[in-house]
C-alpha positions in Angstrom: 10.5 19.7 4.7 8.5 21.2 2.0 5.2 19.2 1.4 6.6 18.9 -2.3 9.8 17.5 -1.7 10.8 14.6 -3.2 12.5 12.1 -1.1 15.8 9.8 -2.3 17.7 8.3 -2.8 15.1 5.9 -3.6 15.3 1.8 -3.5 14.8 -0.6 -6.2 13.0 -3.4 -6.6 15.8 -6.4 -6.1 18.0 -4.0 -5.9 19.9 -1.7 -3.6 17.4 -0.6 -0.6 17.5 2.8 1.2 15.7 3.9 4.3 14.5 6.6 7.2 13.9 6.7 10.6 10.7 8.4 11.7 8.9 8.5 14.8 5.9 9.6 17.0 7.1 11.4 20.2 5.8 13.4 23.0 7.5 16.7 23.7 6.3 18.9 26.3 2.8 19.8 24.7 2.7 18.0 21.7 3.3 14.2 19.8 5.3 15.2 17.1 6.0 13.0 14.2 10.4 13.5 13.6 12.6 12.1 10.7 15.0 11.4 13.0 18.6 11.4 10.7 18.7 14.8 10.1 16.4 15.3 13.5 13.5 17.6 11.8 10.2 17.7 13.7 8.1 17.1 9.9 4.8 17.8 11.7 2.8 17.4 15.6 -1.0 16.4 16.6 -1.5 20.0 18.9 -2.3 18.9 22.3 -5.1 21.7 22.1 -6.9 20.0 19.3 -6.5 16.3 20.3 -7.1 16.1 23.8 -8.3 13.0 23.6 -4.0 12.0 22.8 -3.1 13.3 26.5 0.1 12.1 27.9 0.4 8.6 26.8 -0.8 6.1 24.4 -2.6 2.9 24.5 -1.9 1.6 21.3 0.0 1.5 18.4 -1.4 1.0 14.7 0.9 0.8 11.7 -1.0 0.3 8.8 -1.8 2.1 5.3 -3.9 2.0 2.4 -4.7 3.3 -1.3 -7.1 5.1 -2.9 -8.2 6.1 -6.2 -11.2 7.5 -7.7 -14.2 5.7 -8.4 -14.8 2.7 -10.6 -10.9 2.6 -11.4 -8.6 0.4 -11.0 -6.6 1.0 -7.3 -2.7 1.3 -7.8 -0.3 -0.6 -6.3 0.8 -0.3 -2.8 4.6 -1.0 -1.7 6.7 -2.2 -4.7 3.2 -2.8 -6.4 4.5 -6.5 -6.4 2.8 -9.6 -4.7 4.7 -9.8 -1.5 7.9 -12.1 -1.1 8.5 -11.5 2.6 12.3 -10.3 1.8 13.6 -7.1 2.3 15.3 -6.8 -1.3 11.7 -7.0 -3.1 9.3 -6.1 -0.7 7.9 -2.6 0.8 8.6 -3.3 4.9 9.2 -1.2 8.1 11.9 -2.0 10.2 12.1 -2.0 14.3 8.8 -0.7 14.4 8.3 -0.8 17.9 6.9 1.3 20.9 9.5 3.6 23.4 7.5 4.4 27.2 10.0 6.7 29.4 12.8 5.9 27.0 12.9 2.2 27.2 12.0 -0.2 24.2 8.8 -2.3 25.4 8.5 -5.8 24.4 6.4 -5.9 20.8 3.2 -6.8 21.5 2.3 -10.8 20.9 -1.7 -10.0 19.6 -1.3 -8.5 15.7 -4.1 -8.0 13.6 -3.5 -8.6 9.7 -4.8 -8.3 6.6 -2.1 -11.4 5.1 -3.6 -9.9 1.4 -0.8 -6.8 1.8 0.8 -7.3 5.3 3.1 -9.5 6.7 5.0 -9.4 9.8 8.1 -11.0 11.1 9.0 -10.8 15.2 12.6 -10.7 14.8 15.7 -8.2 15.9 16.1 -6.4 12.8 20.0 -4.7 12.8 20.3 -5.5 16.1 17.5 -3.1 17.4 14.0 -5.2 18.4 10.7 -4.5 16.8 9.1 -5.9 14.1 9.2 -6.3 10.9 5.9 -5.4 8.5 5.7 -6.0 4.9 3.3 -4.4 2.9 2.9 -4.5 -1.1 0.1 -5.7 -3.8 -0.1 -5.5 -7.3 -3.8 -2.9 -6.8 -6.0 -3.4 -9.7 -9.2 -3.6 -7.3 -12.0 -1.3 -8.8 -12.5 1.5 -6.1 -16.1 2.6 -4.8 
C-alpha cells in the first residue's frame, strides 16, 4: 500500500459508514501491523530494532491525537463533530480487543480516558467481543 493511497470508500457523517480491519501480530521475528480484508502486511516494528517488544505484550493502548503548527487553531479529530456516542455520527473502533495464542482475552475492566474525545462502550459489537472507542472533537484549540 503506497504511503499516498487514498483509502475508500469513505463514510459520511449520518450517513452510510464503511470500515477495515487492521491488526498488530507477531510473526516469527516481527509484530507486524496487517489490514486484514485483503491480508496485506502495511508495515512491522523489526524485532532487531525494538527489542524491548520481544515475544509478547503487556499492554494495549488505543489512542490518537492531532497536531498542527504553532499558535493555530488544531483541526478536528474523528468526524470533527462533538461526540454522540452512535456509530452513524461518530469516529469509533470496533472489537478492539487483544488475541494471546489465538484466543480472544476478556477486555480489560481498568480504561483510562480522556471523556473530552473518547468514549467507550463494553459491548459485543457484530457478534465479536471487544470494545467499542469513540473518538471525535470539533479541534479549534490553539497548538504550542
Amino acid at each position: 500500500m503506497p504511503l499516498d493511497m487514498v483509502l475508500g470508500p469513505v463514510s459520511s457523517y449520518g450517513g452510510k459508514q464503511y470500515g477495515m480491519t487492521l491488526s498488530i501480530v507477531k510473526d516469527k521475528d516481527n509484530w507486524l501491523l496487517r489490514w486484514d480484508d485483503p491480508p496485506i502486511n502495511l508495515g512491522f516494528w523489526a524485532s532487531h530494532l525494538f527489542t524491548n517488544l520481544g515475544n509478547t505484550a503487556t499492554q494495549a493502548e488505543w489512542g490518537g491525537e492531532v497536531f498542527g503548527p504553532p499558535h493555530v487553531p488544531l483541526p478536528g479529530m474523528g468526524s470533527g463533530h462533538p461526540l454522540r456516542i452512535n456509530t452513524k455520527y461518530d469516529a469509533f473502533c470496533g472489537r478492539a480487543h487483544i488475541v494471546v495464542n489465538n484466543t480472544i482475552r476478556n477486555p480489560p475492566k481498568d480504561l483510562a480516558l480522556l471523556f473530552d474525545f473518547y468514549d467507550v462502550d463494553n459491548r459485543n459489537v457484530g457478534g465479536a467481543p471487544g470494545y467499542l472507542i469513540f473518538y471525535g472533537g470539533s479541534g479549534g484549540a490553539i497548538g504550542n
